[in-house]
C-alpha positions in Angstrom: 0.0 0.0 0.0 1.4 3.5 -0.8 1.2 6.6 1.1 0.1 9.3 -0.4 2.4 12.3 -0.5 1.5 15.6 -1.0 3.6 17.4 -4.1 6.0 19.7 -3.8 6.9 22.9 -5.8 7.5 21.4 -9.6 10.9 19.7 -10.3 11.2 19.1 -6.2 11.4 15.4 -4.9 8.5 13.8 -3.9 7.9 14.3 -0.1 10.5 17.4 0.0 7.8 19.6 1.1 6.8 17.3 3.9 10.4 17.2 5.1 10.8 21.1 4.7 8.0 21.7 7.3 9.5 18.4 9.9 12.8 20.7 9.4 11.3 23.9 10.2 8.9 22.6 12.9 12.2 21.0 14.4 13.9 24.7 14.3 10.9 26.0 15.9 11.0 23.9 18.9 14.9 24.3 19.2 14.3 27.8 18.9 12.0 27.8 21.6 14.0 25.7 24.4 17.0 28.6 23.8 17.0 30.9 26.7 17.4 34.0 24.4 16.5 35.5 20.9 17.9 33.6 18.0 18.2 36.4 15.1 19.6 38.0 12.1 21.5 41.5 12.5 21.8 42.9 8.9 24.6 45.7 8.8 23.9 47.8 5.2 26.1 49.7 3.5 24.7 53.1 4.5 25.2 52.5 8.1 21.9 52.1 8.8 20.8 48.2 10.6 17.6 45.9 10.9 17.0 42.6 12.5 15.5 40.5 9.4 14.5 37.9 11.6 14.2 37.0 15.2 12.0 34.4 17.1 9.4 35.4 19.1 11.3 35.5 21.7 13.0 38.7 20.9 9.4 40.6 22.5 10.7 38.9 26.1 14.2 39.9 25.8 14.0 43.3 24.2 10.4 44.6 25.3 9.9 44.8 21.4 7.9 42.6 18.7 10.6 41.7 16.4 8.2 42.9 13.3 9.3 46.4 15.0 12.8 46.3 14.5 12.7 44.1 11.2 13.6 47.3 9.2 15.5 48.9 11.7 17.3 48.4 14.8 17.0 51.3 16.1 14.4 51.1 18.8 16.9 48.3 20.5 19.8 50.2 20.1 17.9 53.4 21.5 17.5 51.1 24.7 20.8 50.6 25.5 22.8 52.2 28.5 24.1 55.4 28.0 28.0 54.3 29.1 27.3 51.0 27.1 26.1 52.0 24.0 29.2 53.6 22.2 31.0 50.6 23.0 28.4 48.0 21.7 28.6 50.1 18.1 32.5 49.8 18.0 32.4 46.6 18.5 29.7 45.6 16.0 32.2 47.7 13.7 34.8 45.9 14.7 33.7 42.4 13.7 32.4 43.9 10.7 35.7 45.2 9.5 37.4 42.4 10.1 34.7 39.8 9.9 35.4 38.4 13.4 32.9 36.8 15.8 31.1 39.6 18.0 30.1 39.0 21.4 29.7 41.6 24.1 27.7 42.1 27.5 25.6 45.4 28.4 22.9 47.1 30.1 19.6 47.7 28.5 16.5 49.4 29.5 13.6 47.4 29.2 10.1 48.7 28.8 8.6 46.7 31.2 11.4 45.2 33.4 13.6 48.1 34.2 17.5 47.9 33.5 18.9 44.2 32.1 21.5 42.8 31.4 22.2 41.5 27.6 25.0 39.0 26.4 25.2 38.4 22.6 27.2 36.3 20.6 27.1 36.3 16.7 29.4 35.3 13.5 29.8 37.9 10.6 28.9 37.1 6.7 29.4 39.6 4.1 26.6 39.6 1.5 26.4 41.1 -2.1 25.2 43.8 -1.7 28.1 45.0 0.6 26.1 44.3 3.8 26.9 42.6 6.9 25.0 39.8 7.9 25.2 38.4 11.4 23.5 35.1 12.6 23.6 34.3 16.5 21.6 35.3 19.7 21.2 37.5 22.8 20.3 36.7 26.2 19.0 38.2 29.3 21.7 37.2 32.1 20.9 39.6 34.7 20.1 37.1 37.0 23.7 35.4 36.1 25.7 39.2 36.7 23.7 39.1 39.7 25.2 36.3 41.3 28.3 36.9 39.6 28.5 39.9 42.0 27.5 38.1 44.5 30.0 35.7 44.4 32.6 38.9 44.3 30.9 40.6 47.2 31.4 37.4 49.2 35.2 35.8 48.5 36.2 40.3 49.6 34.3 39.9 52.5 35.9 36.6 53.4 39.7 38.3 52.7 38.4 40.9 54.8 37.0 38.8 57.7 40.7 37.2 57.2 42.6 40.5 57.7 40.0 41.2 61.0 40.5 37.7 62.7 44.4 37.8 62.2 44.2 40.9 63.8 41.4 40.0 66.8 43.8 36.9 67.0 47.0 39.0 67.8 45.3 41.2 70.0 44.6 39.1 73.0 48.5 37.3 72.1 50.3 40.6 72.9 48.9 40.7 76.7 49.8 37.1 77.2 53.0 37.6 76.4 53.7 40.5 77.9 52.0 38.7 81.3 54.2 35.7 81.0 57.6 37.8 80.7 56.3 39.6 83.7 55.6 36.3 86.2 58.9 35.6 84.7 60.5 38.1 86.4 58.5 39.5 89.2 58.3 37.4 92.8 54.8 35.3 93.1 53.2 37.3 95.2 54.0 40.9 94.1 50.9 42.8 92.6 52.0 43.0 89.6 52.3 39.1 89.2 48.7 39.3 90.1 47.7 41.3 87.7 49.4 39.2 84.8 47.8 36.2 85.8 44.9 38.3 85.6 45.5 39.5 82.5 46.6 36.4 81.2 43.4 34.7 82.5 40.9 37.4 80.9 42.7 37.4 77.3 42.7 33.6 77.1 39.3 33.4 77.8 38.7 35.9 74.9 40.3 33.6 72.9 38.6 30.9 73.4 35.7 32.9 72.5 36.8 33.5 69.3 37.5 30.0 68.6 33.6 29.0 69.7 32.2 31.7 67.5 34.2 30.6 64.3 33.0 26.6 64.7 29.9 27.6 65.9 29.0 29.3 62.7 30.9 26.5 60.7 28.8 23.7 62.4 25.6 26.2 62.0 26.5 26.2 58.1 27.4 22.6 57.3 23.4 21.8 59.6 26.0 20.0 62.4 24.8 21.9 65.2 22.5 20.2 67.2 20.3 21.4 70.1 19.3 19.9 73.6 16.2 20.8 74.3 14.2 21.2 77.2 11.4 22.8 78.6 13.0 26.5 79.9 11.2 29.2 81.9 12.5 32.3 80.2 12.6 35.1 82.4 15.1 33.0 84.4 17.2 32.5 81.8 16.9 36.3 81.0 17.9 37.4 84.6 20.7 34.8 84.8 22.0 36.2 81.7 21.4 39.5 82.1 23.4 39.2 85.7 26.4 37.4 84.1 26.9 40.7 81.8 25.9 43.3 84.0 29.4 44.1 85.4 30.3 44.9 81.1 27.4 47.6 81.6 28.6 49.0 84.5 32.2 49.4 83.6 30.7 51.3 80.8 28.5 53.5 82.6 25.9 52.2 80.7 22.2 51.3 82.9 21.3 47.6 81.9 17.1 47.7 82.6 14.8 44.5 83.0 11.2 44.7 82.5 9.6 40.8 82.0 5.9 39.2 82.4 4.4 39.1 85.8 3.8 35.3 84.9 6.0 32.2 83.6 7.1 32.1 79.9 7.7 28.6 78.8 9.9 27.5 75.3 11.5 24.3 74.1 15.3 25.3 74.1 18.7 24.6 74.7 19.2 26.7 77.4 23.3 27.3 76.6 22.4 28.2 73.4 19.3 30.7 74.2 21.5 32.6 76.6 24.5 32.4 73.8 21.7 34.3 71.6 21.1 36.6 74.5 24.5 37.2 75.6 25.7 38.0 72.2 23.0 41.0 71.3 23.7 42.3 74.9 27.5 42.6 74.1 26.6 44.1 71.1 24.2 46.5 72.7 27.5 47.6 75.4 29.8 48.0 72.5 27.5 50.6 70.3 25.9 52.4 73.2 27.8 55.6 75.0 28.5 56.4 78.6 25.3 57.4 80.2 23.1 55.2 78.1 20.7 53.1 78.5 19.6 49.2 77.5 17.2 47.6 78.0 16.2 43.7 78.1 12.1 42.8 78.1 9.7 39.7 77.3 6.1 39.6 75.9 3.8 36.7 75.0 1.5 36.7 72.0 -0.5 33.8 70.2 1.5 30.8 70.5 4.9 32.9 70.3 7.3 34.7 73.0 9.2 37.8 71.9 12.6 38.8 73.3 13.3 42.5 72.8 17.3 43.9 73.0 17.2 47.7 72.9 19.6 50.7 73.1 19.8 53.9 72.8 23.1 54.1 71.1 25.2 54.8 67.7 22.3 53.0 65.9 22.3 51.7 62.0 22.1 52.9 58.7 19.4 51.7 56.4 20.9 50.1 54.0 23.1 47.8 56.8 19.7 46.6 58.4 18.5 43.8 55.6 22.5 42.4 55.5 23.3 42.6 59.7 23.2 39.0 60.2 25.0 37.8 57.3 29.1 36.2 58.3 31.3 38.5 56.9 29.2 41.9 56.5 30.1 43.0 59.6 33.9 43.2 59.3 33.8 45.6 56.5 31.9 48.7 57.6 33.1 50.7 60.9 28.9 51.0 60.9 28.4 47.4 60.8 28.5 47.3 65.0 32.0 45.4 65.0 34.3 47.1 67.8 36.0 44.6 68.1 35.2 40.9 67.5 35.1 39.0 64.4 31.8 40.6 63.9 30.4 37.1 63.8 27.7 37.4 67.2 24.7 38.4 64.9 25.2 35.8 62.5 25.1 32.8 65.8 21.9 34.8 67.1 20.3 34.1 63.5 21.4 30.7 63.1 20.9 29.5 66.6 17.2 31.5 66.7 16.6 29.8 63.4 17.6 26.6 64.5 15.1 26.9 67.4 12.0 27.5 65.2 12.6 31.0 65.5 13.3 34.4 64.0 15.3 37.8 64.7 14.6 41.2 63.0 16.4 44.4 63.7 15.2 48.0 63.7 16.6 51.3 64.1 15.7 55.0 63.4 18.7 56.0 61.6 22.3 56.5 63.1 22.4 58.0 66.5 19.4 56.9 67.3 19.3 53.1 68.5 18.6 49.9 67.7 15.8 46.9 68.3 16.6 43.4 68.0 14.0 41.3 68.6 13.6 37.4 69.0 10.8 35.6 68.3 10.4 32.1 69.4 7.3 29.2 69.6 6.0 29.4 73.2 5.6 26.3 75.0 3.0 24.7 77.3 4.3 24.4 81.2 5.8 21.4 82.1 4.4 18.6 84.4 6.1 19.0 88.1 8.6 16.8 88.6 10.5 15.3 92.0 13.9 16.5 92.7 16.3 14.0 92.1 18.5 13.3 95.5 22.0 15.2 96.0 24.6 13.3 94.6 27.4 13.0 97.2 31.3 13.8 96.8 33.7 11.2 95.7 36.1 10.6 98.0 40.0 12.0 96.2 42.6 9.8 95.7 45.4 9.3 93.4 45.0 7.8 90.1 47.4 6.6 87.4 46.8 8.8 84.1 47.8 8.5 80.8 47.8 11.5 78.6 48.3 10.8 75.2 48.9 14.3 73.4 51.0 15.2 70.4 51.3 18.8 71.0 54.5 18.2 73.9 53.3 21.4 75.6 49.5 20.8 76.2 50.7 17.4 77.1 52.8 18.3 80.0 50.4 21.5 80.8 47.6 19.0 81.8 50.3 16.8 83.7 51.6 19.6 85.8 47.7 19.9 86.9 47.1 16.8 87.3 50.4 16.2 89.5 49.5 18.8 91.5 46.3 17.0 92.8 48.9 14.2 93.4 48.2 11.7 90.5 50.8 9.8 88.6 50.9 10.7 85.2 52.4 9.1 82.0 52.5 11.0 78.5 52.7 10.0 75.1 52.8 11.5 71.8 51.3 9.1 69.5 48.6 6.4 69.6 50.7 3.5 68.9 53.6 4.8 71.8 50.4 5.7 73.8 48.8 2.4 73.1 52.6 0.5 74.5 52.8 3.2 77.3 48.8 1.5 78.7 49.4 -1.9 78.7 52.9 -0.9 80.5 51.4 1.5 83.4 47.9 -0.1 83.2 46.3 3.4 84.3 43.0 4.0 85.6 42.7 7.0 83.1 43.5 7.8 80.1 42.8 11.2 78.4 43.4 11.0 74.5 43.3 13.3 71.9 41.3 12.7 68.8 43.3 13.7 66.0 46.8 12.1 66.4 49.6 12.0 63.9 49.6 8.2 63.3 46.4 6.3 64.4 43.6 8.2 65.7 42.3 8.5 69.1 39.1 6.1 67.7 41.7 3.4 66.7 43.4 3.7 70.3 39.8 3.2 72.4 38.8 0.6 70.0 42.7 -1.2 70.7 42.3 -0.8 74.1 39.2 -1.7 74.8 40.0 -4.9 73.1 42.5 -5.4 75.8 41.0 -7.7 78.8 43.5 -6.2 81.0 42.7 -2.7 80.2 38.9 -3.4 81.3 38.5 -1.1 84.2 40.5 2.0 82.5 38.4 4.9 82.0 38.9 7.0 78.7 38.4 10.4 77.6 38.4 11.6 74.6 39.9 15.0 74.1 38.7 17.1 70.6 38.2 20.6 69.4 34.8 19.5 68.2 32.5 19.0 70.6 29.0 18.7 69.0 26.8 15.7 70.2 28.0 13.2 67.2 31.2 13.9 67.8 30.2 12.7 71.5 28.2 9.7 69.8 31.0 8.6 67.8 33.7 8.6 70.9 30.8 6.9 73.0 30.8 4.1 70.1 34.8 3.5 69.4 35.0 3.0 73.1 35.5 6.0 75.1 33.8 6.8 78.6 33.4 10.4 78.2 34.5 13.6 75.8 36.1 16.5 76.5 36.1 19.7 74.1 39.6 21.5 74.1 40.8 23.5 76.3 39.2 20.7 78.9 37.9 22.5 81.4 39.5 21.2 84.7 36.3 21.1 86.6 35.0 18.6 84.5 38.1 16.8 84.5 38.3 16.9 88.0 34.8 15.5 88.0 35.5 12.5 85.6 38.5 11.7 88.0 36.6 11.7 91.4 34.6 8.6 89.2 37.2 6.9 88.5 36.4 3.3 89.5 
């Protein structure tokens, strides 16, 4: 059976008019998946241009039908921005002249949609009649400049933030120093040994602080940070807080005001975290207000929500900070960004750790020199059922223990030694795992504190190794680690270890760990 075929023009194949329209209704579809205008730009002889033919979407890109601009160009090219358009004609002369490929990028004013972006690319044909003929297309890529920009804007505020934290870093350094020449050289109990251990005491612990904020954002960005939540009655938390930083306000002349509900506010939180979020818009509130001002801390309950209000009545912020204040980074490179001081990282741990809590943050100001409002908003919970008090534990009796540190930075090694020695324990060091692993089955020691991340094997492989041992059954072991989030705790619990430490250990909790040493 034969198909009928409908004719073609005379002296065509049979079927060639059939495969013309498959070829253009192939085109068309192409045409229509290309994120741009695919067109003609015709060149003439007298100067003067025309698109011959563009695809319909020329009326998205340009704001114009292409039957407009079919004869001339002109109402495209009249589009183009001022400081743009000079340069767009060279160029298009350019490639005429020496029949090169064109492409260029520039800003276009769009009927409907405001300034664009535009990226063409084309290849040059002279015709017979002494025209230039270009085929190729032009897209809107605003959105790509965009984030292009974006991407700039970011990697300079990152070698900024790098510049501000090697300086924040060297800041506390200096003191410490200086403090250690001096109880170097001045008898124990002179005042001015006091005051360098003082010193030395204040500037570590601002150190440390620095440290926190850094992970604490990384573990915020990478979703590792993970809350423990339980049922809180805010205003306590808010006094607590509030009390801890009060002696910052007074040393600053600056009145630290309460006002909260007459009655209990309840919210599911980690309370560590919550008064992180509340410590760190109070320290920002001391740094930007004056001598003689004022802040002020309140709560208020609404429909299913609490709302935590930090306000002062100091240097303020601009407008155009506000919608970028809690973004890493922003805050290191503008004097107005409310960074005296720091790594200008606190707003960005009250957004995550609000966020992370269900919650939000906004901030609000008049204008410079006239204050600033942050406000938290978090889901309010229901009061918990009363619960009895759990019976006081009772103190371990002290003794002393055989300990095995096993630390491959010598000095933090023989640091925790000295303390330890002090309480009268025996302690043993090692380096390594596998040294440390030979040094436990020598001393068999009733403790042993290892670091994580050791040069050969890690501290996992050394609890698994000597848990394994039968001998080494009643040893306790800690694991010491600068990361301290609970899987880090979960995966020491599971290779073996008793308990985890974050770095620097705090010696309470050592202490602690020791008094339970079986």
């Amino acid at each position: 059976m034969e198909t009928s075929r409908r004719p073609g023009p005379a002296g065509d194949p049979p079927g060639h008019a059939s495969e013309l329209e498959r070829l253009r209704d192939q085109l068309a579809k192409i045409a229509e998946s290309v994120p741009g205008v695919i067109c003609s730009y015709r060149l003439r002889a007298d100067g003067s241009a025309c698109f011959p033919f563009a695809t319909a979407a020329g009326e998205d890109v340009w704001g114009i039908s292409p039957s407009v601009v079919a004869e001339d160009a002109a109402p495209v090219f009249d589009r183009l921005h001022p400081d743009d358009a000079h340069r767009v004609g060279e160029r298009i002369a350019e490639a005429a002249r020496a029949g090169a490929r064109w492409h260029d990028r520039f800003r276009y004013q769009h009927p409907a949609k405001g300034l664009r972006w535009l990226e063409g690319w084309s290849v040059p044909k002279t015709e017979p009649d002494g025209s230039v003929l270009w085929h190729g297309f032009v897209m809107d890529v605003t959105d790509q400049v965009a984030a292009e920009q974006a991407l700039r804007d970011s990697d300079r505020r990152k070698s900024e933030f790098l510049a501000v934290l090697s300086h924040e870093l060297r800041n506390p350094l200096a003191p410490i120093r200086d403090g250690l020449y001096l109880l170097d050289r001045m008898p124990p109990g002179s005042p001015q040994a006091a005051r360098a251990r003082e010193v030395i005491h204040r500037q570590t612990d601002h150190l440390a602080r620095l440290v926190d904020d850094l992970l604490d954002v990384t573990r915020i960005s990478r979703g590792k940070m993970q809350l423990r939540r339980e049922r809180l009655e805010l205003r306590e938390l808010v006094r607590r807080t509030c009390d801890d930083h009060r002696p910052a306000f007074e040393q600053r002349g600056i009145e630290l005001r309460i006002a909260l509900p007459a009655g209990a506010v309840w919210v599911d939180a980690d309370a560590t975290r919550l008064a992180q979020v509340l410590g760190n818009l109070l320290q920002n509130a001391a740094k930007f207000t004056g001598e003689g001002g004022h802040v002020g801390v309140s709560a208020s309950t609404g429909p299913g929500e609490v709302q935590l209000r930090v306000a002062d009545d100091g240097i303020g912020l601009a407008p155009e900070l506000v919608p970028r204040l809690f973004e890493p980074f922003v805050q290191a490179e503008n004097g107005q960004a409310r960074t005296h001081g720091g790594l200008g990282l606190g707003l960005a741990l009250v957004k995550g750790l609000v966020e992370l809590h269900g919650g939000s943050v906004r901030a609000q100001s008049a204008g410079r020199d006239r204050g600033a409002t942050f406000t938290v908003t978090l889901p309010q919970a229901s009061a918990p059922a009363p619960r009895a008090s759990p019976p006081a534990a009772r103190p371990a009796a002290a003794r002393t223990l055989t300990v095995l540190v096993i630390e491959d930075n010598l000095d933090a090694a023989r640091t925790v030694a000295d303390l330890l020695e002090l309480d009268g324990h025996r302690v043993v060091i090692a380096t390594d795992g596998r040294s440390g692993i030979a040094r436990a089955r020598e001393a068999k020691p009733d403790f042993v504190l290892c670091d994580v991340g050791l040069p050969d094997v890690d501290g996992y492989e050394v609890a698994r190794t000597l848990r394994a041992d039968p001998a080494l059954a009643s040893t306790r072991l800690v694991a010491l680690s600068g990361y301290a989030q609970p899987e880090d705790k979960e995966r020491a619990r599971a290779a073996g270890f008793d308990a985890h430490l974050a770095k620097p250990a705090p010696f309470d909790e050592l202490h602690a760990l020791l008094a339970g040493a079986p």
